[in-house]
C-alpha positions as CSV (number, residue, x, y, z in Angstrom):
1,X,163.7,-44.6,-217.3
2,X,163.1,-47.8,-219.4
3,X,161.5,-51.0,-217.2
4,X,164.4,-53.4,-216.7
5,X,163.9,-57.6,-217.2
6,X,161.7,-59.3,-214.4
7,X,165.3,-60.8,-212.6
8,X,166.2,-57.7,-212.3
9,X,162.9,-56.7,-210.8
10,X,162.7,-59.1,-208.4
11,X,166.5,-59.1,-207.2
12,X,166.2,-55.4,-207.2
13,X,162.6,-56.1,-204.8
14,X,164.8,-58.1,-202.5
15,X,167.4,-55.1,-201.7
16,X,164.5,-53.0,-201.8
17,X,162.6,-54.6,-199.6
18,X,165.0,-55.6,-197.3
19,X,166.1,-52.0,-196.8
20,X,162.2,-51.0,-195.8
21,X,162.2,-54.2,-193.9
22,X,165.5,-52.9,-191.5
23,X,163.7,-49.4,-190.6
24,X,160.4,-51.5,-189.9
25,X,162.5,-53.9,-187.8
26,X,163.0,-50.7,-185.7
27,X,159.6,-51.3,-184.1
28,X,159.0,-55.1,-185.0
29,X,162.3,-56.7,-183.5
30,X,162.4,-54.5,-180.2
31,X,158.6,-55.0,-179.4
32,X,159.7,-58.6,-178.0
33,X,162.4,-56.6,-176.0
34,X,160.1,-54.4,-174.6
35,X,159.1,-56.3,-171.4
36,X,162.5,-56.2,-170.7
37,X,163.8,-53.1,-171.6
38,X,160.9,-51.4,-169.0
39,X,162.1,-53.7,-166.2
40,X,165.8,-52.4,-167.0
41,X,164.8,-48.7,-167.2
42,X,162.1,-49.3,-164.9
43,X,159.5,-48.2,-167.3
44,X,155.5,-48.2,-167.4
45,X,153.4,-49.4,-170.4
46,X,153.1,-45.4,-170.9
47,X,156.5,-45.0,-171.5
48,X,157.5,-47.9,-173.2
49,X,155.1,-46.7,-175.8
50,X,157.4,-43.6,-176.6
51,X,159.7,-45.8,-177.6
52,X,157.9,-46.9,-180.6
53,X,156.3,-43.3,-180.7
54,X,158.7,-41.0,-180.9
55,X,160.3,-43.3,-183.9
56,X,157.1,-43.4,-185.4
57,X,156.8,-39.4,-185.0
58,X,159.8,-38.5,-187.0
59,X,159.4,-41.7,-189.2
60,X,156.0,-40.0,-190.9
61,X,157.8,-36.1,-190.9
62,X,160.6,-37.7,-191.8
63,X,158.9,-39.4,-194.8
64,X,157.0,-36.8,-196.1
65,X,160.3,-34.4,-196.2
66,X,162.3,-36.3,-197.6
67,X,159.9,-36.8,-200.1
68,X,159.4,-33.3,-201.3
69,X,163.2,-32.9,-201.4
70,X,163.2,-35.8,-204.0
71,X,161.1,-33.3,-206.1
72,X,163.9,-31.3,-205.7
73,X,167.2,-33.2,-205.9
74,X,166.4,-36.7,-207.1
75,X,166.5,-39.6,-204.8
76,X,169.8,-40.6,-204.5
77,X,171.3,-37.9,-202.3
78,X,168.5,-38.3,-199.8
79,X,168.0,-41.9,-200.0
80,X,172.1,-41.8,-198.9
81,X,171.5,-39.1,-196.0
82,X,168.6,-41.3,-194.8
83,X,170.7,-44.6,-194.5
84,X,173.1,-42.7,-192.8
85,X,171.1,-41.0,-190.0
86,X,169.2,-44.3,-189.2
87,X,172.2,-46.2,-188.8
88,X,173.8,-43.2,-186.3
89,X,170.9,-43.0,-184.8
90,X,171.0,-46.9,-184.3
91,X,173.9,-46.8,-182.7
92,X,173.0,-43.5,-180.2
93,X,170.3,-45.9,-178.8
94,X,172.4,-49.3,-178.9
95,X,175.0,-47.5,-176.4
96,X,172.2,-45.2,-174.2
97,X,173.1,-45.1,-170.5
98,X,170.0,-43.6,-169.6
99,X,166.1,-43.3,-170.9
100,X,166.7,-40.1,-172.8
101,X,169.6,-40.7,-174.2
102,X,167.5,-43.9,-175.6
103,X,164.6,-41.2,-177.0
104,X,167.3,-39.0,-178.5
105,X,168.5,-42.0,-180.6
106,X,164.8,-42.8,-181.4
107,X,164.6,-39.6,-182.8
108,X,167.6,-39.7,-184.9
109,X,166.8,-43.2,-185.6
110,X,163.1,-42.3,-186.8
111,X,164.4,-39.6,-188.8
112,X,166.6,-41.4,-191.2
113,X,164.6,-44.2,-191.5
114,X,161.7,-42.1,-192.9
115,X,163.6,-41.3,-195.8
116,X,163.7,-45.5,-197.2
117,X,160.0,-46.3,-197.8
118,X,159.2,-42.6,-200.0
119,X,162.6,-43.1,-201.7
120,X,162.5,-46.8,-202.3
121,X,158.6,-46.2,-203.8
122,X,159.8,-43.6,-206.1
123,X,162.7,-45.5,-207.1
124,X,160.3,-48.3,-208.0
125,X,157.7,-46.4,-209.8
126,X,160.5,-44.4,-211.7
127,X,162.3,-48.2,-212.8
128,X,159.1,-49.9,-213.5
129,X,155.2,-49.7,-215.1
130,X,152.1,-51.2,-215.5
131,X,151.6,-54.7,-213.9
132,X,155.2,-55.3,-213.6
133,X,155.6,-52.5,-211.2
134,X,152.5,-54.3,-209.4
135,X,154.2,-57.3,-209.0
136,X,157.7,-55.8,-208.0
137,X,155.8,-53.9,-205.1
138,X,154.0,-57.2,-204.5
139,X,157.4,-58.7,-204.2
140,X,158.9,-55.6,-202.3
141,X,156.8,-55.9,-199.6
142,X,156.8,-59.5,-199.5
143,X,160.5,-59.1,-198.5
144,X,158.9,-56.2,-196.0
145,X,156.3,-58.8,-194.5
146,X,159.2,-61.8,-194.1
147,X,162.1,-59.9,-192.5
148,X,160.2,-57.2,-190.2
149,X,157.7,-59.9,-189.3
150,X,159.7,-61.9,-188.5
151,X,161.1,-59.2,-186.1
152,X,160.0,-60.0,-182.9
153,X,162.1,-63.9,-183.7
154,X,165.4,-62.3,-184.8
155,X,164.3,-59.6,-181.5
156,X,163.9,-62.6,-179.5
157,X,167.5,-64.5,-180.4
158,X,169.7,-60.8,-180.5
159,X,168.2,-60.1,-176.9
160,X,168.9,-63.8,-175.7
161,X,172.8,-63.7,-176.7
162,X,173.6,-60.2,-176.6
163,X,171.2,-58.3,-175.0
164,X,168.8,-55.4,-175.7
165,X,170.6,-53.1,-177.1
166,X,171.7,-54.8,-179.7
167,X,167.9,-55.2,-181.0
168,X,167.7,-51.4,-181.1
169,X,170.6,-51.5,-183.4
170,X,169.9,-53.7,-186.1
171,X,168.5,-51.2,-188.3
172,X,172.5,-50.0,-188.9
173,X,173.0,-52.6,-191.0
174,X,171.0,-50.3,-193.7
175,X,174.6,-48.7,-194.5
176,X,175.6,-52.3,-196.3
177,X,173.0,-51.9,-199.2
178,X,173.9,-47.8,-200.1
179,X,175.7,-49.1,-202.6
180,X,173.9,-51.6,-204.8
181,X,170.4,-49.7,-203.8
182,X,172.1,-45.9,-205.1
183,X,173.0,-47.4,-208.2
184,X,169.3,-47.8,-209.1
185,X,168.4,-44.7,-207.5
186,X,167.7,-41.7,-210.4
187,X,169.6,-38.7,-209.4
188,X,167.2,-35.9,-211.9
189,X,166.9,-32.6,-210.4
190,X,163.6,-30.0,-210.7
191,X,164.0,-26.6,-209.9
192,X,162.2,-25.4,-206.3
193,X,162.4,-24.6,-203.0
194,X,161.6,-26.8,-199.4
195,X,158.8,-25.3,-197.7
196,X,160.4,-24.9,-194.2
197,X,157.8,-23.6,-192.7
198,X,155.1,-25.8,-194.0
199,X,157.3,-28.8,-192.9
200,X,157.2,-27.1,-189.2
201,X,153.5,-26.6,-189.2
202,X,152.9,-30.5,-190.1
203,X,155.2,-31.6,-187.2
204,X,153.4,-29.1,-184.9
205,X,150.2,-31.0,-185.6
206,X,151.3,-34.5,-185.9
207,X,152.8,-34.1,-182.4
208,X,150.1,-32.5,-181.0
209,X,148.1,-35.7,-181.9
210,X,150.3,-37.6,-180.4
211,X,150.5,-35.6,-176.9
212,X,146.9,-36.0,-176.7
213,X,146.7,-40.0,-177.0
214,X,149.5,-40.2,-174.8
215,X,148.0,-37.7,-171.9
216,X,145.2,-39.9,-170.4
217,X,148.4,-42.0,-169.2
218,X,151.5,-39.2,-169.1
219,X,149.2,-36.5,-167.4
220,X,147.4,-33.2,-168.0
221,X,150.4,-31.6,-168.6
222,X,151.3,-33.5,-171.8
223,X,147.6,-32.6,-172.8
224,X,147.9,-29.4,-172.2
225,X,151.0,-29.1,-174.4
226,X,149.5,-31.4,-177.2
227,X,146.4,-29.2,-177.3
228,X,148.9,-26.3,-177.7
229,X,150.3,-27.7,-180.3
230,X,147.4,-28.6,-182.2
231,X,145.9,-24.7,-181.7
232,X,148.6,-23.2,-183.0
233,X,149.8,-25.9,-186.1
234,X,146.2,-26.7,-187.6
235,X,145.8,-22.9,-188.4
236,X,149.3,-22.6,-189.6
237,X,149.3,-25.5,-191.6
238,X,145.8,-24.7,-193.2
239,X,147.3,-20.9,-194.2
240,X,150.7,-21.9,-195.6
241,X,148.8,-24.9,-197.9
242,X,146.9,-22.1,-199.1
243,X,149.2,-19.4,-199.7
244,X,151.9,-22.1,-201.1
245,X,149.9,-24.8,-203.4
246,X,153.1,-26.6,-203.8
247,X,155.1,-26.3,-200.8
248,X,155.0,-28.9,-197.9
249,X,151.7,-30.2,-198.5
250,X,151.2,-29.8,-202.2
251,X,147.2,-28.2,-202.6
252,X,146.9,-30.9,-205.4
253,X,148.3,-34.0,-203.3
254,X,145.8,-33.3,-200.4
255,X,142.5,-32.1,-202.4
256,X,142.6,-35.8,-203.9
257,X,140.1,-37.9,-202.0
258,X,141.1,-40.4,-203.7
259,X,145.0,-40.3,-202.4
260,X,143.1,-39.2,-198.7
261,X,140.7,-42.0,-199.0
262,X,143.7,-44.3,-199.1
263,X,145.9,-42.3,-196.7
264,X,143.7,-42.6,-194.3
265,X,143.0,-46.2,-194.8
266,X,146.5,-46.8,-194.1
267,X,147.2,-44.9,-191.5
268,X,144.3,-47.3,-189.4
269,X,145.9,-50.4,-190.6
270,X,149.1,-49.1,-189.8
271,X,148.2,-48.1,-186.2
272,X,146.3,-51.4,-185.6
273,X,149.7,-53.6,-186.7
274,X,152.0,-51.1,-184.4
275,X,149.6,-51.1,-181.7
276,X,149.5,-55.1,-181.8
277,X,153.8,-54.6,-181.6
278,X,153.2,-53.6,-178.7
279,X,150.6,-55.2,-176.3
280,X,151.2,-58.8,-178.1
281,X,154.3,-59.2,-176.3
282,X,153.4,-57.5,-173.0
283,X,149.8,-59.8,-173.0
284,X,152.4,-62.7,-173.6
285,X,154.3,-61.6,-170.6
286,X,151.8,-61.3,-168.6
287,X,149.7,-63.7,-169.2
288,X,152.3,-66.5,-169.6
289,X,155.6,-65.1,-168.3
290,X,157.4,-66.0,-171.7
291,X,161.0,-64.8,-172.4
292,X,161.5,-62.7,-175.3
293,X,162.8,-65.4,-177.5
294,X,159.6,-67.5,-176.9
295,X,157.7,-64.3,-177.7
296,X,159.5,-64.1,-180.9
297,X,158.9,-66.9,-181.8
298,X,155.3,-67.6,-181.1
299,X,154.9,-64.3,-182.9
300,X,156.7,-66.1,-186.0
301,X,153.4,-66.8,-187.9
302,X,152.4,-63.3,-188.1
303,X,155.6,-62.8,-190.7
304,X,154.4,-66.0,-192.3
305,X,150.5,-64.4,-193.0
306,X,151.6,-60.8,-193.7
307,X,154.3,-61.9,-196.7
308,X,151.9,-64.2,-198.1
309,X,149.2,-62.0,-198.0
310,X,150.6,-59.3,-199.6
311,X,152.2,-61.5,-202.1
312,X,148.8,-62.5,-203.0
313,X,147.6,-58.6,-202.9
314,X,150.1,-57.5,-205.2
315,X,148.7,-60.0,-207.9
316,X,145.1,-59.9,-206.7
317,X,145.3,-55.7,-206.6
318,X,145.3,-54.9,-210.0
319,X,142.9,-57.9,-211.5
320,X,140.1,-56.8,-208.5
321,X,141.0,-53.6,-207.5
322,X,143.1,-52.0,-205.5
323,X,140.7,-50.8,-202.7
324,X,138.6,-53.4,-203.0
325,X,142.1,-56.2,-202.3
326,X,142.9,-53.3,-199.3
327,X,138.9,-53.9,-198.1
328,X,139.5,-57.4,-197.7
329,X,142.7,-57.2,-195.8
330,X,141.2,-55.1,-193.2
331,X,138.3,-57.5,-192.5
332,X,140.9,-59.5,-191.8
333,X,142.7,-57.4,-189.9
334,X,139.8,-56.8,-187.9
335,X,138.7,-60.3,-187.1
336,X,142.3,-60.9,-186.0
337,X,142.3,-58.6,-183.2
338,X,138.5,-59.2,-182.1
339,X,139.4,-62.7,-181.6
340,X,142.6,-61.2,-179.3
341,X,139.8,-58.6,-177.3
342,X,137.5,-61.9,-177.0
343,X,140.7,-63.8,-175.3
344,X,143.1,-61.2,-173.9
345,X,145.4,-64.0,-172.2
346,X,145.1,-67.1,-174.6
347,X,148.5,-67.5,-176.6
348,X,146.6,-69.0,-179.6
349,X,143.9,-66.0,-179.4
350,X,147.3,-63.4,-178.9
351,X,149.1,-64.8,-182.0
352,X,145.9,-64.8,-184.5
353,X,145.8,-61.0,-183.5
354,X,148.8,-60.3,-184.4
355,X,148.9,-62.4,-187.4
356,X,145.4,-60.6,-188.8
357,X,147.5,-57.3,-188.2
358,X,150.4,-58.4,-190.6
359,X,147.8,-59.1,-193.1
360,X,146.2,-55.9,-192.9
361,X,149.4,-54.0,-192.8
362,X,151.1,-56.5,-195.6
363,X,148.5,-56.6,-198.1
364,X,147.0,-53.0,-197.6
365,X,150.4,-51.5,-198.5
366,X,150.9,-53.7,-201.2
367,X,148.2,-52.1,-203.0
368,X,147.5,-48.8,-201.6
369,X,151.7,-47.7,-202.5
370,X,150.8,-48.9,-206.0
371,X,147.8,-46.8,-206.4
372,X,149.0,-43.7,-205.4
373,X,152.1,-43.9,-208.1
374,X,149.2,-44.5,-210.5
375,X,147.0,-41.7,-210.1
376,X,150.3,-39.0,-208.9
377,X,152.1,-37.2,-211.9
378,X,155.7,-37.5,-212.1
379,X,156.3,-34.1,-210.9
380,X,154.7,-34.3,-207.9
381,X,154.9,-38.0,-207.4
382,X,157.9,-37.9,-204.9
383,X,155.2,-35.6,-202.3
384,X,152.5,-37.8,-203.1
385,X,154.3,-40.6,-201.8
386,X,155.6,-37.9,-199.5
387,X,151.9,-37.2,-197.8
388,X,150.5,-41.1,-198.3
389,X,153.5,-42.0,-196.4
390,X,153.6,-39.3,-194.1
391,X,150.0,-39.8,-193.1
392,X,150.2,-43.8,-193.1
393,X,153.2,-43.6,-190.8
394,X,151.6,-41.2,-188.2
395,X,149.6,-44.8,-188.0
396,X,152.6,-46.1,-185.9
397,X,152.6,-43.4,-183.4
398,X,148.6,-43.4,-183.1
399,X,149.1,-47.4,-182.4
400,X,151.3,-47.7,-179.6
401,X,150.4,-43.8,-178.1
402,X,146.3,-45.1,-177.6
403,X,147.7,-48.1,-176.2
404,X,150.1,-46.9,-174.2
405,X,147.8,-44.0,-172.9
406,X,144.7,-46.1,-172.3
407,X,146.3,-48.9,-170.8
408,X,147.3,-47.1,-167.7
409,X,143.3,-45.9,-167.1
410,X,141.2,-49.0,-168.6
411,X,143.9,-51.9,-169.0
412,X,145.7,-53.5,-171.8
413,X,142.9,-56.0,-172.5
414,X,140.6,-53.2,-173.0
415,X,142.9,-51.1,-174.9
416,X,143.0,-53.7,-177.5
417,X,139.3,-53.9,-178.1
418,X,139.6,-50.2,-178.9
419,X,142.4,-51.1,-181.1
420,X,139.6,-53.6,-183.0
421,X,138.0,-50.2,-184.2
422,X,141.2,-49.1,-186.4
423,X,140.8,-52.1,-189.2
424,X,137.3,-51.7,-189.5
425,X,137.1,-47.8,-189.9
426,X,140.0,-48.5,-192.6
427,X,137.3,-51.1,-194.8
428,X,134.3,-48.5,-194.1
429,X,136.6,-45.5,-195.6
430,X,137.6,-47.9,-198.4
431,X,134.4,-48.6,-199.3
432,X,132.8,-45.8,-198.9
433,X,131.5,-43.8,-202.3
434,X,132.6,-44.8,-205.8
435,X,135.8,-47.5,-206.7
436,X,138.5,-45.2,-207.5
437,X,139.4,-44.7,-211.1
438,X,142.8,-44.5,-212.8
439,X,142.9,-40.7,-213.1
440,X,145.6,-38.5,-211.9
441,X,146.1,-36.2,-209.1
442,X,145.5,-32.5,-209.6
443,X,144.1,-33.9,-213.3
């Protein structure tokens, strides 16, 4: 498809992004909430981190399924599906009587938001090339960095006037843009199957994972079923990649260390900036006793540093590298967060973790999305973006889960210096061996 003018790119970045920006809003608005929400349900730390979990679970499934159908059918069908589920799913948790009634929305919620970010990637790297597809994904998640940073201040106001419920369901409004966002959407068919299976031995293991963080606070039992889970999906998974090289998890997609390298890198700046969601606002609570509309807002300058920074990364990314732009954002990133594990109950201290998590998330993604497009073929670009995604995303459940599981045995504060390690693995694995080159995957 032939790049369109740079007003079209950048009015085509703002639906774009502001469609990513709703199903990110799904953790960022409700972590101001969340204080609240566990004194309604009468919830522990623990539990209140299945809320952004079991999102996050389906989310990176979600993601990576949806984008091997997109191989299959073209992305406007599933991009449509997507919108639809998230915004039913929205509205399951906004009317919930009852804990798991909440969790079945998640999961319904989680799954049809999984399908934006792989779609809306592959709609940008099918429209646009070269540095203007840089600077469209710079401006795309730009849009991101604003409207889900700024989250936890549109959480904050939603919960004072209407409650918070209504926070849950703000990602509905997704079902406005179908139309303008389909129109740029290609619609070109390959011929294939969906690896059912596969996709069933990738949940297995993703959940497993999460069981596991989750059991040092939920119990034994949940351990015992994560490490189940894990026994019986890493096997699987392993034999069904090799006996199908392009089902689920395409053999070609995940033998590039390139596309793991960055995966990977993603997933721990990911997990840091989910894991800040959700002790920021329970620190602030804590510590201070703020409301969630003052947590909102004091979190306000977190949406401030992540769209600037990835603004900047998406013009930086492609004159200095990609990984090296990524490196840089997750020193940042890091430094944030150690200055919040130095001073656990200082507002200031609380707020410049949070805001170094934006710019690790922001900037990281920026360039990172753009690289994989590079170095993926067409016909396997939609899984690429698939498994990058699917692996980043399993970054939101790992965040909140090792939170949410060590706080209940060491203490918030102390869960959040462990948190410090996530941005710093991120720059080692970044760094580590030769700058990537511009070669593609499988080539």
């Amino acid at each position: 498809m032939a790049p369109v003018s740079a007003d079209s790119g950048r009015a085509a970045a703002l639906l774009l992004g502001t469609l990513i920006a709703l199903t990110i809003i799904g953790s960022s608005a409700i972590a101001v909430a969340i204080p609240v929400v566990r004194r309604d349900l009468d919830l522990s730390v623990s539990d209140a981190a299945w809320i952004f979990s079991v999102f996050s679970l389906c989310f990176a499934i979600a993601t990576a399924t949806f984008g091997r159908i997109a191989d299959l059918v073209g992305l406007r069908t599933p991009l449509i599906v997507g919108i639809c589920l998230m915004a039913v799913g929205s509205v399951l948790v906004g009317v919930a009587p009852s804990f798991p009634v909440l969790m079945v929305g998640r999961v319904v919620q989680g799954a049809g938001a999984g399908a934006v970010p792989v779609l809306v990637n592959g709609i940008v790297a099918a429209r646009w090339t070269g540095l203007e597809r840089a600077r469209v994904f710079g401006a795309l998640i730009a849009v991101v960095a604003i409207v889900s940073g700024s989250g936890p201040a549109i959480g904050g106001v939603v919960e004072a006037l209407l409650g918070w419920r209504w926070v849950f369901a703000l990602p509905a409004m997704g079902v406005l843009l179908i139309a303008p966002i389909t129109r740029l959407a290609p619609a070109e068919r390959q011929a294939g199957s969906f690896d059912v299976a596969g996709a069933v031995a990738t949940s297995a293991v993703v959940a497993g994972l999460l069981a596991l963080l989750q059991a040092p606070s939920a119990g034994a039992g949940v351990g015992i079923v994560g490490a189940a889970l894990l026994i019986v999906g890493v096997p699987s998974a392993v034999r069904l990649t090799r006996a199908r090289p392009d089902g689920f998890l395409p053999r070609r997609v995940i033998t590039s260390a390139e596309l793991m390298r960055a995966a990977f890198a993603a997933l721990a700046l990911l997990a840091t900036y989910f894991a800040m969601l959700l002790a920021a606002p329970e620190l602030l609570d804590g510590a201070q006793g703020w409301s969630a509309l003052q947590i909102g807002v004091a979190l306000l300058p977190a949406a401030i540093a992540g769209a600037i920074a990835s603004r900047t990364a998406g013009w930086l990314g492609p004159r200095l590298g990609r990984f090296q732009t990524a490196t840089a954002a997750a020193l940042v990133a890091f430094a944030g967060v150690g200055v919040t594990a130095l001073a656990p109950t200082d507002a200031v201290a609380i707020v410049i973790g949070m805001a170094g998590a934006a710019v690790g998330f922001g900037a990281s993604q920026a360039v990172l999305v753009d690289h994989v497009t590079i170095i993926a073929p067409a016909a396997v670009r939609g899984s690429a973006l698939g498994v990058f995604n699917l692996i980043t995303f399993v970054g939101g459940s790992v965040g909140p889960a090792l939170v949410g599981g060590l706080s209940g045995v060491v203490g918030l504060p102390a869960a959040v210096v462990v948190v410090a390690a996530g941005p710093l693995s991120a720059a080692v694995l970044l760094r580590w061996g030769r700058q990537p080159a511009s070669t593609s995957v499988g080539g």
